[in-house]
C-alpha positions as CSV (number, residue, x, y, z in Angstrom):
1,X,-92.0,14.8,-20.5
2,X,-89.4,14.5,-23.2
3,X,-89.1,18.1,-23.4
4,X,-88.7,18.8,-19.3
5,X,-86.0,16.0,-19.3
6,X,-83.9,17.2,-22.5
7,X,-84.0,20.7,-20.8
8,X,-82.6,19.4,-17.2
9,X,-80.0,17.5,-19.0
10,X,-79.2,20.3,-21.2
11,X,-78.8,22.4,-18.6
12,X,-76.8,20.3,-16.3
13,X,-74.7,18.3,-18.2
14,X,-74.9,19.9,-22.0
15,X,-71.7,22.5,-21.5
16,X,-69.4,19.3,-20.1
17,X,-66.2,18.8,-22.5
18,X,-65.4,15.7,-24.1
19,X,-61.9,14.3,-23.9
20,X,-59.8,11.5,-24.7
21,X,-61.6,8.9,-22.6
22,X,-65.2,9.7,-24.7
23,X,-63.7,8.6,-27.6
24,X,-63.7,4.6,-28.3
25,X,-62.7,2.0,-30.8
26,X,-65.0,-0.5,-32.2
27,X,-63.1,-3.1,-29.9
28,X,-64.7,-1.1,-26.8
29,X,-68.3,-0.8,-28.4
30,X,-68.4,-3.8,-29.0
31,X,-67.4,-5.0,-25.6
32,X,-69.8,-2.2,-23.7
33,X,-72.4,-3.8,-26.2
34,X,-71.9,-7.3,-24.6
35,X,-72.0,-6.5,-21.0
36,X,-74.9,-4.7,-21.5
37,X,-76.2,-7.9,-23.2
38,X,-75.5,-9.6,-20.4
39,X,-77.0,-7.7,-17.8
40,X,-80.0,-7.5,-19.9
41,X,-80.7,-11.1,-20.2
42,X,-80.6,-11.7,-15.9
43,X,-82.3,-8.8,-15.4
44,X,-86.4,-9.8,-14.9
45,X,-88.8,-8.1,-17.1
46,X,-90.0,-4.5,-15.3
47,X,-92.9,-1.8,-15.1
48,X,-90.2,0.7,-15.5
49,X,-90.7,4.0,-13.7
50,X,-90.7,7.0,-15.9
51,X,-91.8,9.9,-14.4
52,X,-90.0,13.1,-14.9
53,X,-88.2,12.7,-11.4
54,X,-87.0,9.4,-12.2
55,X,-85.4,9.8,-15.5
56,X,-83.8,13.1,-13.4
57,X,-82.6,10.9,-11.0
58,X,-81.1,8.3,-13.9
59,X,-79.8,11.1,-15.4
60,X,-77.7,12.3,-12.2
61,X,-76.6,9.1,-11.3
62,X,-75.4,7.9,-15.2
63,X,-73.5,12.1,-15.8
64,X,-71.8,11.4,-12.7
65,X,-70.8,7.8,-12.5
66,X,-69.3,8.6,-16.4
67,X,-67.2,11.4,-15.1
68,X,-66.2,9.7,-11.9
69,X,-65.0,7.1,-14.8
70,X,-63.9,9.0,-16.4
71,X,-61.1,10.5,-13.7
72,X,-60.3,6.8,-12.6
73,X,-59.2,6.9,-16.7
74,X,-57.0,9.4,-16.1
75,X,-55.6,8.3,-13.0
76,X,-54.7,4.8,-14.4
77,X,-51.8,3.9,-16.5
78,X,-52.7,2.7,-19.7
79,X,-50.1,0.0,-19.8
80,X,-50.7,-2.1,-16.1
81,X,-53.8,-0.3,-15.6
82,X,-52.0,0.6,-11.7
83,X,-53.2,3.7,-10.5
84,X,-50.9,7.2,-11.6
85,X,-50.9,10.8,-11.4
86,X,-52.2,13.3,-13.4
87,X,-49.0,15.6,-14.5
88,X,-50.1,19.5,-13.8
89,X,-48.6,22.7,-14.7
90,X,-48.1,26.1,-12.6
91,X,-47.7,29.5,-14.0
92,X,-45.3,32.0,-12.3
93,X,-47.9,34.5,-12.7
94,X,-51.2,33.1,-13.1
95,X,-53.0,36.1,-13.7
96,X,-51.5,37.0,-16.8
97,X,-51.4,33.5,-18.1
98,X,-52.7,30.4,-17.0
99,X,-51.2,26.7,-17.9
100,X,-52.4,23.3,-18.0
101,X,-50.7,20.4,-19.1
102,X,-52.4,18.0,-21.1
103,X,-49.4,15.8,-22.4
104,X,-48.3,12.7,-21.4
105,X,-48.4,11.7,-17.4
106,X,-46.0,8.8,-18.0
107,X,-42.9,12.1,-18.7
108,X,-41.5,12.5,-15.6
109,X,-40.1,16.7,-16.6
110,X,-40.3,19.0,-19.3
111,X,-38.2,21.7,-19.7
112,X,-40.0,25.0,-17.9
113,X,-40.9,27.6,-20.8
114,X,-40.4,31.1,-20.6
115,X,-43.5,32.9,-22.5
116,X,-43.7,36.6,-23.1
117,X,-47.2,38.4,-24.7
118,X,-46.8,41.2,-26.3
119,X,-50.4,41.6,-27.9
120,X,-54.0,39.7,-26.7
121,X,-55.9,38.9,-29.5
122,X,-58.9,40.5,-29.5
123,X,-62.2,40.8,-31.0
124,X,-63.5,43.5,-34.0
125,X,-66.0,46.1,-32.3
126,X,-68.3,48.4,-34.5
127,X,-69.6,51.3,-32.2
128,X,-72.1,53.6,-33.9
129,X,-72.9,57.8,-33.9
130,X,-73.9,58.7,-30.5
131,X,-77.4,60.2,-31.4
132,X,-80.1,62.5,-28.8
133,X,-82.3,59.0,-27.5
134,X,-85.7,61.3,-27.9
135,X,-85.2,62.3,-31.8
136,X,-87.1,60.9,-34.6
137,X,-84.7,60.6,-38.1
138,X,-86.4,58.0,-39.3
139,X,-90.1,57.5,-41.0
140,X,-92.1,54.8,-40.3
141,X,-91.8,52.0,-41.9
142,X,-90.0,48.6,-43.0
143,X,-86.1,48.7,-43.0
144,X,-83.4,46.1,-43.3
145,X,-79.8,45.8,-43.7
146,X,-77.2,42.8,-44.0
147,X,-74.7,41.4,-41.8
148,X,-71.9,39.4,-43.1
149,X,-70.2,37.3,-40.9
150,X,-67.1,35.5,-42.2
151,X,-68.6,33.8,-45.4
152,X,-72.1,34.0,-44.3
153,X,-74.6,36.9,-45.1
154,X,-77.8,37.3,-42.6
155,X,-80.5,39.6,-43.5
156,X,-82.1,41.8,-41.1
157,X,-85.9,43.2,-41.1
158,X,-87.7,45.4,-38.9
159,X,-90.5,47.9,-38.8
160,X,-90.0,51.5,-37.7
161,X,-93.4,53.1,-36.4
162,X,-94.3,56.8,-36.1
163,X,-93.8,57.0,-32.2
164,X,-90.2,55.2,-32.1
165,X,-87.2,57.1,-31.0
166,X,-83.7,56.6,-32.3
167,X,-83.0,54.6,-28.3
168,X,-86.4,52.6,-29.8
169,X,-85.0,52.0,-33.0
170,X,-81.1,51.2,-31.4
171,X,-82.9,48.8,-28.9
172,X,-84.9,46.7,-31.6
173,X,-81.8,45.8,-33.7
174,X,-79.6,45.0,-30.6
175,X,-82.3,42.3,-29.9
176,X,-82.5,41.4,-33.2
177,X,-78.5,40.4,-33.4
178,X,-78.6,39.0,-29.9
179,X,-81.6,36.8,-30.5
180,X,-79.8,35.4,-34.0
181,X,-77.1,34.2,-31.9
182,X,-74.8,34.1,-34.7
183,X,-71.2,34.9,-32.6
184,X,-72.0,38.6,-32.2
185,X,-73.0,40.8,-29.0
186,X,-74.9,44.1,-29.4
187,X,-75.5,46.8,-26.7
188,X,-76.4,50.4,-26.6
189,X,-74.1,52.6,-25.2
190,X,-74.8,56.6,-23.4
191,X,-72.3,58.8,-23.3
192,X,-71.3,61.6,-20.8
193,X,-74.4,63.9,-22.6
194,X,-76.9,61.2,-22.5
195,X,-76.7,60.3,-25.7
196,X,-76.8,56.4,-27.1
197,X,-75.6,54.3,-30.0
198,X,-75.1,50.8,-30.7
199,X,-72.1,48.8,-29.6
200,X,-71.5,45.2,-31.8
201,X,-68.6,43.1,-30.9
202,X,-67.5,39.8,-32.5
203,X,-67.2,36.7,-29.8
204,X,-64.1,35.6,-32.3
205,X,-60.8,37.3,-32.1
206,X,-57.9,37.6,-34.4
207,X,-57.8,37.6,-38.5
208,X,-58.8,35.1,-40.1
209,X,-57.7,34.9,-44.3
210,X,-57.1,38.3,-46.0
211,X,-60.0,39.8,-44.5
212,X,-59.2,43.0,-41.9
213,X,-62.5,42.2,-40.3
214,X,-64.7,39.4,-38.8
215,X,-68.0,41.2,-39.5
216,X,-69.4,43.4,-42.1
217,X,-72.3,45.4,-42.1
218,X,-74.3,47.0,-44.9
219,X,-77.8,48.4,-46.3
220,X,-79.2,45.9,-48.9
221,X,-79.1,48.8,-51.7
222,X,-76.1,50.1,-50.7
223,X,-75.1,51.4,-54.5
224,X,-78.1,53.7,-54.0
225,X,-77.2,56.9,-51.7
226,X,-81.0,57.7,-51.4
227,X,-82.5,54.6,-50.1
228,X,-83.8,54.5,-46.9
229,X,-82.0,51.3,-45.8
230,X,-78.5,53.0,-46.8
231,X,-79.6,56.2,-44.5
232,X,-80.2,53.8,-41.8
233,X,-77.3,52.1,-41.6
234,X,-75.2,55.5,-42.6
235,X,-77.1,57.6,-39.4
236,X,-76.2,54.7,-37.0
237,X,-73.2,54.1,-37.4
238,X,-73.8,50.6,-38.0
239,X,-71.0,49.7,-40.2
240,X,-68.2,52.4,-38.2
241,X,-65.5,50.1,-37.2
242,X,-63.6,51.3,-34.3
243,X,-61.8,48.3,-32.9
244,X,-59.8,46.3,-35.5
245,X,-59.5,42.0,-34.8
246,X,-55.5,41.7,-33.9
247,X,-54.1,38.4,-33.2
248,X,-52.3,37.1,-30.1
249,X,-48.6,37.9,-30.3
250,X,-46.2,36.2,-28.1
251,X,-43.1,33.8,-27.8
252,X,-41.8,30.6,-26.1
253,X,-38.2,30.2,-25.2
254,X,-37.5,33.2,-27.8
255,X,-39.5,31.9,-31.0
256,X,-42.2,34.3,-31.2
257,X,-45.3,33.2,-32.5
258,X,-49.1,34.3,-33.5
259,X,-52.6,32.9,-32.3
260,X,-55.9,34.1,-33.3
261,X,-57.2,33.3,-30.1
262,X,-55.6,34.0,-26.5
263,X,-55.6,30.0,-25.4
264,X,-53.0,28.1,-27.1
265,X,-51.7,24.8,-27.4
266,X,-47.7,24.2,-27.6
267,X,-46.1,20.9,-28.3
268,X,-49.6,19.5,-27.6
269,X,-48.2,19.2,-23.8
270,X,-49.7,23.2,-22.9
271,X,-52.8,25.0,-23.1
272,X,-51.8,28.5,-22.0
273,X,-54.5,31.1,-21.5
274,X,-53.6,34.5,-22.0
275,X,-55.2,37.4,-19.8
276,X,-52.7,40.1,-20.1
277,X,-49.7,41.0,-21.8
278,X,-46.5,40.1,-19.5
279,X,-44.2,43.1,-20.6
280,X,-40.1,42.5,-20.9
281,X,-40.2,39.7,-17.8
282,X,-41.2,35.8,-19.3
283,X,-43.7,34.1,-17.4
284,X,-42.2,30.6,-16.7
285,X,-44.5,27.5,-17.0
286,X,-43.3,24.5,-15.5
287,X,-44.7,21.0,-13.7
288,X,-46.0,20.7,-10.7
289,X,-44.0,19.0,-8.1
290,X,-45.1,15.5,-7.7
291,X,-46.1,16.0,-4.0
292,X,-48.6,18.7,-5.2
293,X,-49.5,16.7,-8.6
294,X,-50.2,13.7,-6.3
295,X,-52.0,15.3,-3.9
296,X,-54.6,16.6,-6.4
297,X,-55.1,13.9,-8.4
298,X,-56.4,11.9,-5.4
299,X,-58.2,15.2,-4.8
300,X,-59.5,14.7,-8.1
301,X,-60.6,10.9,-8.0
302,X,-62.5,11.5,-4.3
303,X,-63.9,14.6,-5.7
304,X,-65.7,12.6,-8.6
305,X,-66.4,10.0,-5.9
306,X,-68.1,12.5,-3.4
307,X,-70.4,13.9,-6.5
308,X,-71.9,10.3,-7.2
309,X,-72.6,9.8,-3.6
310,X,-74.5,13.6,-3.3
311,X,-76.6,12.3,-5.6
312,X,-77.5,9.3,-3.2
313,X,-78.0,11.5,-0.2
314,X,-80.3,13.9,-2.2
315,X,-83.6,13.9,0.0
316,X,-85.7,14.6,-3.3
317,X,-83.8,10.7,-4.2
318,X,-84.9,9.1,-1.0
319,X,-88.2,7.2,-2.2
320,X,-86.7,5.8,-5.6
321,X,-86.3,2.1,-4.1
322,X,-82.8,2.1,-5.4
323,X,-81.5,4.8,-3.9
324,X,-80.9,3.2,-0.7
325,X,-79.6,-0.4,-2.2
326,X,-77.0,2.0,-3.9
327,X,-76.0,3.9,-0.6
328,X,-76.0,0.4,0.7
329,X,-73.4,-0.7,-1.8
330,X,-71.0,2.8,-1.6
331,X,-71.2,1.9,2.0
332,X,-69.4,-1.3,1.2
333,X,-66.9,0.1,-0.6
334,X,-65.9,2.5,1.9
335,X,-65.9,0.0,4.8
336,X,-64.0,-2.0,2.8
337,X,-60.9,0.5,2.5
338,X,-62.1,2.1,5.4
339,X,-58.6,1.3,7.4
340,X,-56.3,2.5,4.3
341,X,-58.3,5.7,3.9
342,X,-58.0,7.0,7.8
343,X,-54.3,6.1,7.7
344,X,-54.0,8.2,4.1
345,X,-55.7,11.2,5.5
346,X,-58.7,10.5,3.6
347,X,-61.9,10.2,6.2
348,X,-65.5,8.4,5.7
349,X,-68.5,11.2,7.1
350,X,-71.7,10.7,8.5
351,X,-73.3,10.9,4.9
352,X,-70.7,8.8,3.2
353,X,-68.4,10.9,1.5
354,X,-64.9,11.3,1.5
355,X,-62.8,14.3,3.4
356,X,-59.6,14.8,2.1
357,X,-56.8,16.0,4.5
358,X,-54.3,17.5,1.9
359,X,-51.7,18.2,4.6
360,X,-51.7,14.6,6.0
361,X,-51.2,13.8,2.3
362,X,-48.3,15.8,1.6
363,X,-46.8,15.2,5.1
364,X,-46.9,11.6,3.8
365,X,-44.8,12.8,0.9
366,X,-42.2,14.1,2.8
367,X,-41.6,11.3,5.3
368,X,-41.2,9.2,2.1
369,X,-44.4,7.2,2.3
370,X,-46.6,8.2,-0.7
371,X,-45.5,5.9,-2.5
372,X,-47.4,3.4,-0.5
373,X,-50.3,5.5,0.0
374,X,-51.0,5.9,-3.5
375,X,-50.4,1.9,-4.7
376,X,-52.8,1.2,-1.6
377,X,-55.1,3.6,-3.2
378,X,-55.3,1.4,-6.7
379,X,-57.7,-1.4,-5.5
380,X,-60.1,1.4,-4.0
381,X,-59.8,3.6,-7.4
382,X,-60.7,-0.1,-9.3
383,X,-63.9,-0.7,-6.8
384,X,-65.5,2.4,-7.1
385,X,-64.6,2.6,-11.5
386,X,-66.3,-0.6,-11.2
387,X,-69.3,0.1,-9.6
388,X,-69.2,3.7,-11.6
389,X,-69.4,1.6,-14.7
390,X,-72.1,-0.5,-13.7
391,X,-74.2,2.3,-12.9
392,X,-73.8,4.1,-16.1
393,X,-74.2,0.7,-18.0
394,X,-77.9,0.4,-15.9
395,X,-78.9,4.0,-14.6
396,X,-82.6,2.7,-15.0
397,X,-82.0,0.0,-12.1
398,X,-81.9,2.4,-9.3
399,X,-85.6,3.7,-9.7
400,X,-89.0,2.5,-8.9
401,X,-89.2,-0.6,-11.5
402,X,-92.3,-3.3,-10.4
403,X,-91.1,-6.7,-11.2
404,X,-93.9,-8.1,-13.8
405,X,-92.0,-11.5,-14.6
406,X,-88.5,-12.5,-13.8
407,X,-85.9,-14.4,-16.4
408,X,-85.6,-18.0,-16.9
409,X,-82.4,-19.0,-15.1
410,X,-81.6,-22.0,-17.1
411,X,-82.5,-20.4,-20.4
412,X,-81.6,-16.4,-19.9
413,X,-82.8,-14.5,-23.1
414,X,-82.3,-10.6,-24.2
415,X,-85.5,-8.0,-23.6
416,X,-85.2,-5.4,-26.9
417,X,-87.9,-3.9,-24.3
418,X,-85.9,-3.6,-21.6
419,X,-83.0,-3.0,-23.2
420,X,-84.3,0.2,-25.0
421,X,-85.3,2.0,-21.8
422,X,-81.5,3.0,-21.2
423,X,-79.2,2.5,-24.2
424,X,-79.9,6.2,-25.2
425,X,-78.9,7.6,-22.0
426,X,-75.6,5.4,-22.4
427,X,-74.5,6.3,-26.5
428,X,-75.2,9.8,-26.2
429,X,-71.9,9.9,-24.2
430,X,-69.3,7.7,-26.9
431,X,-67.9,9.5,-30.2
């Protein structure tokens, strides 16, 4: 059971980034740790549910009620805690590089940069001797050979038997690199005669230190021209460079710089991606205007909104008891707003999410009333960070728990019990 939820989570939820908003003070622990406290104590004593499509569900519900959370964070200003817009950036030519800004949303304009690329970085590639796939150079046996990558040596051992072919012997030690996963990718290549050989490339770019290379490969007895291990490598190829690491070469507003990878951060306000070098014409970065920067952001906050409620309207959630109390509740909400939303272009459906009319939104821009549509927007961004809060505080509350005894009212005490059926699911989420 352990095992089958790890995996789903894992797979899910385990390639999310963390930003700002995961990290917390010891102020904020300590007052998650008291709410949770709280709810502990009133909440009656339970046969809790843990079958592998409960914890699932609890799972679902606690990833996507921390991201939608999350995005209310970003969308409120840290100072009056009134609702704001996430700042954004636009390339003039997004294929070649690609901006986002990650500064301050309180700035009202930067100055637009003008960024050339004159070089990618890229990564080091070894490609081997292109060798007739039927022949036999090698005896049987046991060979080995060592790859150093960066400051770290691995050592490599496989067996050679009488039937295997070079393609044979080429195949066994791309799967051996692959399978070490250690930031290197190995396939065989055939050229226009049908011949193969092994192609390794590093998943790092640029130079690092003094070393020319990210990767080193070499027989274990390399002093000794004789040895079989040395013959190996040498009839391969294995150690033939034939694509050098080069860093990222480039410059903003005319001060040229170097990056040994091709995303970089400038004036911690940018992330720029580069795909392709831009030639003599700059690319110019700039800020979004505010129509557009407002328009997604509440793009943004009823997207994280409509991925909580998917979640409720999953038919495989329907007989978890809570399910429905939940629907129950985001159907409050919405009613709740449900005037300010229609008039916003923002629209309730049949299954209870949002639809967001981005033309009615930016329409509103230009006739001057945004301004009013996004404060009226505030109290429905604090109602549903609420209620995402709650849910990730208490994921365990919206599946199949049997009452055994309920709480003294007059003299409410903590469960540890309880209590330790959901704090993992919450921690594993603060740094």
């Amino acid at each position: 059971m352990i095992n089958s939820v790890y995996n789903y989570y894992a797979a899910q939820y385990g390639h999310r980034e963390y930003s700002k908003y995961d990290t917390h003070s010891k102020a904020q622990l300590k007052s998650t740790f008291g709410r949770l406290q709280k709810i502990n104590s009133q909440t009656p004593s339970y046969k809790i549910d843990f079958s592998d499509a409960a914890l699932k569900y609890a799972i679902d519900l606690k990833e996507n009620a921390r991201e939608l959370s999350q995005i209310a964070d970003e969308l409120s200003d840290e100072s009056t805690d009134s609702i704001t817009y996430k700042r954004s950036a636009t390339s003039s030519s997004p294929q070649v590089i690609d901006a986002e800004y990650i500064g301050d949303s309180c700035v009202q304009d930067y100055e637009p940069l003008e960024v050339t690329v004159s070089q990618l970085a890229c990564p080091q590639t070894n490609t081997g001797n292109f060798l007739q796939p039927n022949s036999k150079p090698f005896a049987a046996g046991e060979y080995s050979f060592d790859l150093q990558v960066q400051d770290l040596t691995y050592q490599f051992e496989f067996g050679v038997n009488a039937t295997d072919t070079v393609t044979d012997t080429q195949q066994k030690i791309a799967r051996l690199i692959n399978q070490a996963d250690i930031g290197l990718n190995a396939q065989l290549l055939t050229d226009g005669l049908g011949n193969s050989a092994i192609s390794i490339t590093s998943d790092a770019t640029g130079i690092r230190g003094i070393s020319p290379t990210i990767f080193h490969i070499q027989s274990q007895n390399s002093s000794d021209a004789s040895d079989s291990n040395t013959e190996l490598v040498s009839t391969l190829g294995l150690d033939r460079v034939t694509q050098y690491p080069a860093n990222a070469v480039y410059s903003v507003n005319g001060t040229t710089a170097t990056s040994v990878s091709n995303e970089v951060t400038i004036d911690n306000n940018y992330v720029l991606t580069f795909f392709d070098t831009t030639g003599k014409a700059p690319v110019t970065i700039s800020m979004n205007t505010d129509t557009d920067a407002i328009a997604d952001s509440i793009g943004e906050l009823i997207g994280g909104y409509n991925n909580l409620i998917s979640v409720t309207a999953n038919d495989a959630n329907e007989h978890f008891e809570g399910n429905e109390k939940l629907k129950k509740d985001f159907a409050g909400i919405a009613k709740s707003y449900n005037h300010l939303l229609n008039e916003n272009g923002l629209s309730v459906t049949d299954n209870g999410t949002i639809a967001v009319d981005r033309d009615a939104i930016i329409s509103a821009a230009d006739n001057g009333t945004l301004g009013d549509i996004f404060s009226g927007l505030n109290a429905f961004k604090q109602a549903v960070q609420k209620k995402a809060e709650d849910i990730s505080l208490n994921p365990m509350d919206y599946v199949n728990n049997k009452i055994i005894a309920y709480k003294n009212p007059l003299r409410p005490t903590n469960d540890p019990y309880n209590l330790s059926a959901y704090t993992g699911m919450i921690f594993d989420g603060y740094l």
